[in-house]
C-alpha positions in Angstrom: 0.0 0.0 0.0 1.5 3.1 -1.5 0.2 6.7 1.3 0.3 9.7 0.1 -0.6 11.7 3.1 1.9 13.9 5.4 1.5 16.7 7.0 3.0 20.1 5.7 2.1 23.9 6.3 -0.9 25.4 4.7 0.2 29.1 4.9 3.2 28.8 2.8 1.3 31.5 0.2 0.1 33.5 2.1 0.6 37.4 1.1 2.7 39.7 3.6 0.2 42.1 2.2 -2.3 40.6 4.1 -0.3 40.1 7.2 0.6 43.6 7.3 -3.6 44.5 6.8 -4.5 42.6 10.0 -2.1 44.4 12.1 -3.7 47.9 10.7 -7.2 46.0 11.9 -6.7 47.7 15.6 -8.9 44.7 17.0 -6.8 42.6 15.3 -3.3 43.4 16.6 -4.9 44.1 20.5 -5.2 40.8 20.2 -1.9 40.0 19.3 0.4 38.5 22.1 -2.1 38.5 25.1 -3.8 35.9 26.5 -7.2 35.0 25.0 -10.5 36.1 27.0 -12.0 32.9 27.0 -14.0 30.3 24.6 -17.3 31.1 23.3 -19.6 27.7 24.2 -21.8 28.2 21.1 -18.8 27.7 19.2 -17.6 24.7 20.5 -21.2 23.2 20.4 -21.4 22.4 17.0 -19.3 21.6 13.8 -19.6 23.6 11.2 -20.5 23.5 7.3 -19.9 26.5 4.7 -22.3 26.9 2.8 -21.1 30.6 1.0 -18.5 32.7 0.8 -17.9 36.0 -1.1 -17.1 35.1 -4.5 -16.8 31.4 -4.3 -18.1 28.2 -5.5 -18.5 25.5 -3.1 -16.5 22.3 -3.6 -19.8 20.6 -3.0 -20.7 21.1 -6.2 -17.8 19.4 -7.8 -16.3 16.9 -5.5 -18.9 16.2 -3.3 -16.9 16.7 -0.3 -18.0 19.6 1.9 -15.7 22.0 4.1 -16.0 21.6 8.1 -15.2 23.3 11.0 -14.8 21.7 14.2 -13.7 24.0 17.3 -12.6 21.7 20.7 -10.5 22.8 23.7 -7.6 20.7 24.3 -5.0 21.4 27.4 -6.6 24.9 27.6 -5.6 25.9 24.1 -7.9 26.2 20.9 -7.6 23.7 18.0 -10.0 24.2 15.2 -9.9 21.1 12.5 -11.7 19.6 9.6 -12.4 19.0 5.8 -11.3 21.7 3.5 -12.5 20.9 0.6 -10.0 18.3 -0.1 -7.4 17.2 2.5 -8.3 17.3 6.6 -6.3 20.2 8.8 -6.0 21.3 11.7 -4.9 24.7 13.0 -4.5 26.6 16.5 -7.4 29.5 17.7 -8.3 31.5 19.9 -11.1 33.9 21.1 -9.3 37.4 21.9 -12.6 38.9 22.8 -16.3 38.0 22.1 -16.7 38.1 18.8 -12.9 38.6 17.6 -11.5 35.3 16.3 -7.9 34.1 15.1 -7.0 31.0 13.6 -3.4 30.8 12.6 -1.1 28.8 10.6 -3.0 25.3 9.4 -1.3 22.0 8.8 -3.5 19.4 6.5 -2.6 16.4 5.0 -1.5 15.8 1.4 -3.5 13.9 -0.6 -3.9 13.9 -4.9 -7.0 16.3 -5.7 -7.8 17.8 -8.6 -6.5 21.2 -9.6 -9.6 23.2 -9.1 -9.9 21.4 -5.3 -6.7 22.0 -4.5 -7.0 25.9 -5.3 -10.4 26.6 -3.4 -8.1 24.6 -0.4 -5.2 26.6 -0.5 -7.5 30.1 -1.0 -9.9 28.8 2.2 -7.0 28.5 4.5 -5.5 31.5 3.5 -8.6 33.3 4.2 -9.3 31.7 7.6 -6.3 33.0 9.1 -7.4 36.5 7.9 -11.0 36.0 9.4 -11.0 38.9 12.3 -14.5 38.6 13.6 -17.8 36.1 14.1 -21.0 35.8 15.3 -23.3 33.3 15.7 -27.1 33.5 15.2 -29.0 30.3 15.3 -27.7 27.9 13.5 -25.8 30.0 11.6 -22.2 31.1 12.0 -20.7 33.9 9.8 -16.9 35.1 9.7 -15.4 38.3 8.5 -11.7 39.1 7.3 -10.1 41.8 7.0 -10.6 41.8 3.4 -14.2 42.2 4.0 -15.1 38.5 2.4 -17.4 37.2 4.5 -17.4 32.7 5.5 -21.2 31.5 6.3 -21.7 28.3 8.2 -24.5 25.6 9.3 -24.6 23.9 12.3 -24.1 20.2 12.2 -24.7 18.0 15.2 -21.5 17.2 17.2 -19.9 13.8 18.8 -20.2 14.1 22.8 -17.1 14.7 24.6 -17.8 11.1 26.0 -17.3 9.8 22.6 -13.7 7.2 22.7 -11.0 7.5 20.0 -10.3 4.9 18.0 -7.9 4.2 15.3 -9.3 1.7 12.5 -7.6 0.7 9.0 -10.7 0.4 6.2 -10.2 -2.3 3.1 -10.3 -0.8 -0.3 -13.9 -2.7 -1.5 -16.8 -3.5 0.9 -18.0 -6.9 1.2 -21.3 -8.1 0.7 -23.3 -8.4 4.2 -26.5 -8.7 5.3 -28.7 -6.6 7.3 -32.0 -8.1 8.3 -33.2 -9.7 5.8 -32.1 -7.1 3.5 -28.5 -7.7 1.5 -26.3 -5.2 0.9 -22.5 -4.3 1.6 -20.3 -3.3 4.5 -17.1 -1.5 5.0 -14.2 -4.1 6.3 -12.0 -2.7 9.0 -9.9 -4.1 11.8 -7.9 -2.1 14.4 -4.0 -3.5 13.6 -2.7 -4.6 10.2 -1.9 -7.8 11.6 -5.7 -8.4 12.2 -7.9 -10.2 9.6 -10.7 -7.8 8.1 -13.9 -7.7 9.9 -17.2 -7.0 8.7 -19.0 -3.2 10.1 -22.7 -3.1 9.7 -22.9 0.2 10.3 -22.1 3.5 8.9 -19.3 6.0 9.5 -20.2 9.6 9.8 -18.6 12.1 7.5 -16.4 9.5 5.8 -16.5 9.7 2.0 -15.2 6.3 0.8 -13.3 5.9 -2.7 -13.4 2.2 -3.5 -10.1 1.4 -4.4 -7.9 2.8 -1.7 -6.4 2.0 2.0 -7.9 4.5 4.7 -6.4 4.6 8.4 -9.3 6.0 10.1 -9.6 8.1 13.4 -13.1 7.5 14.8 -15.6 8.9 17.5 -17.2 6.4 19.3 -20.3 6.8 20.9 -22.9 4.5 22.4 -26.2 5.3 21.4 -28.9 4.6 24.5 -32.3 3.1 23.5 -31.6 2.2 19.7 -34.1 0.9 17.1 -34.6 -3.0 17.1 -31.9 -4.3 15.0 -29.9 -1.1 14.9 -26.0 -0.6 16.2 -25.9 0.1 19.7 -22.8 2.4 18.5 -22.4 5.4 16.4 -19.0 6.1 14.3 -18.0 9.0 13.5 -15.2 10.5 11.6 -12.6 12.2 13.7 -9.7 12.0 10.7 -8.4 10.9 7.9 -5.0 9.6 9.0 -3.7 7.8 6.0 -5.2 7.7 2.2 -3.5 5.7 -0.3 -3.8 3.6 -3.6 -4.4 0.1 -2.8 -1.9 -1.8 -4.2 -3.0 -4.4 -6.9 -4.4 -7.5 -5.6 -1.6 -10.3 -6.6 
């Protein structure tokens, strides 16, 4: 199995142009070097889906793959990670005040996307470390940059903070499986290499499978109280992509 995921800096392009605008945005460079104000707990509550943004056109419509936002505290610092459009990242915040947000410099991984995917990528995290403010109405958050482009997102339900990590490889072709009396096919997954495939009835949340290649898998498990008669007891949910790769050719 050939990867071809790593993780490198996002911001290599980024404009000094730009950096040098947020430090005229005053809110922007009061920010800079003191110790955030605090988290805002409607940010943190959700992930979070764009669905527009000045002047763009929405990977949706061409890949499939939509870009999300997830916010979490870890260790008292601010980590904000995701989908952008084509590879996952991940990339420090923080709340300097309500309603003033900074992300800085993202690391994703590096996987083979087409051209035009690979551009809206590289312009969306440029842009999200020159977003300056937010607010959230609803279900609806929107971000501004210093540019004045403005980021609108949904609200899309989040894993609990109960939920365990788990690291799972998935096989390049499903298998077929039954469920009920109904036949169908089911991802094959096991925990080490070393273990044979096993069969997963269920789904996995936010994972967009490309028959033909090896996925190492970072999961959210969550156990799901009451469930329908002959439904999973657990819940998956993708956490990240760890690994993408061609599967080798079967011998």
């Amino acid at each position: 199995m050939t990867f071809i995921s790593s993780l490198i800096p996002a911001g290599a392009r980024r404009s000094l142009a730009i950096a040098g605008a947020a430090c005229i945005t005053l809110a922007a460079c009061a920010g800079a070097g003191q110790k955030p104000s605090g988290d805002d707990p409607l940010l943190l509550a959700s992930r979070w889906e764009l669905t527009s943004w000045t002047g763009h056109q929405l990977p949706q419509a061409t890949n499939g793959k939509p870009v999300i936002l997830n916010f979490v505290r870890e260790k008292e610092r601010g980590r904000v990670s995701g989908r952008a459009g084509c590879n996952q990242f991940a990339a420090p915040y923080s709340v300097r005040a309500p309603g003033q947000l900074t992300i800085t410099e993202a690391v994703t991984t590096r996987m083979a996307c087409p051209q035009q995917a690979q551009q809206f990528e590289a312009d969306f995290l440029e842009q999200l470390m020159a977003v300056n403010h937010y607010r959230i109405a609803g279900s609806q958050l929107e971000m501004q940059a210093i540019d004045g482009q403005t980021l609108v997102f949904q609200a899309r339900d989040k894993p609990s903070a109960d939920a365990k990590i788990k690291f799972i490889y998935v096989a390049p072709q499903k298998a077929p499986c039954s469920a009920g009396v109904m036949q169908t096919t089911c991802f094959q997954i096991r925990e080490r290499k070393e273990d044979p495939w096993q069969l997963w009835y269920g789904d996995i949340n936010g994972f967009a499978f490309t028959p033909g290649h090896d996925y190492r898998l970072r999961i959210l498990e969550e156990q799901i109280a009451n469930p329908p008669a002959d439904a999973s007891s657990v819940k998956w949910t993708l956490d990240l992509v760890v690994e993408q790769g061609i599967a080798a050719p079967s011998k």
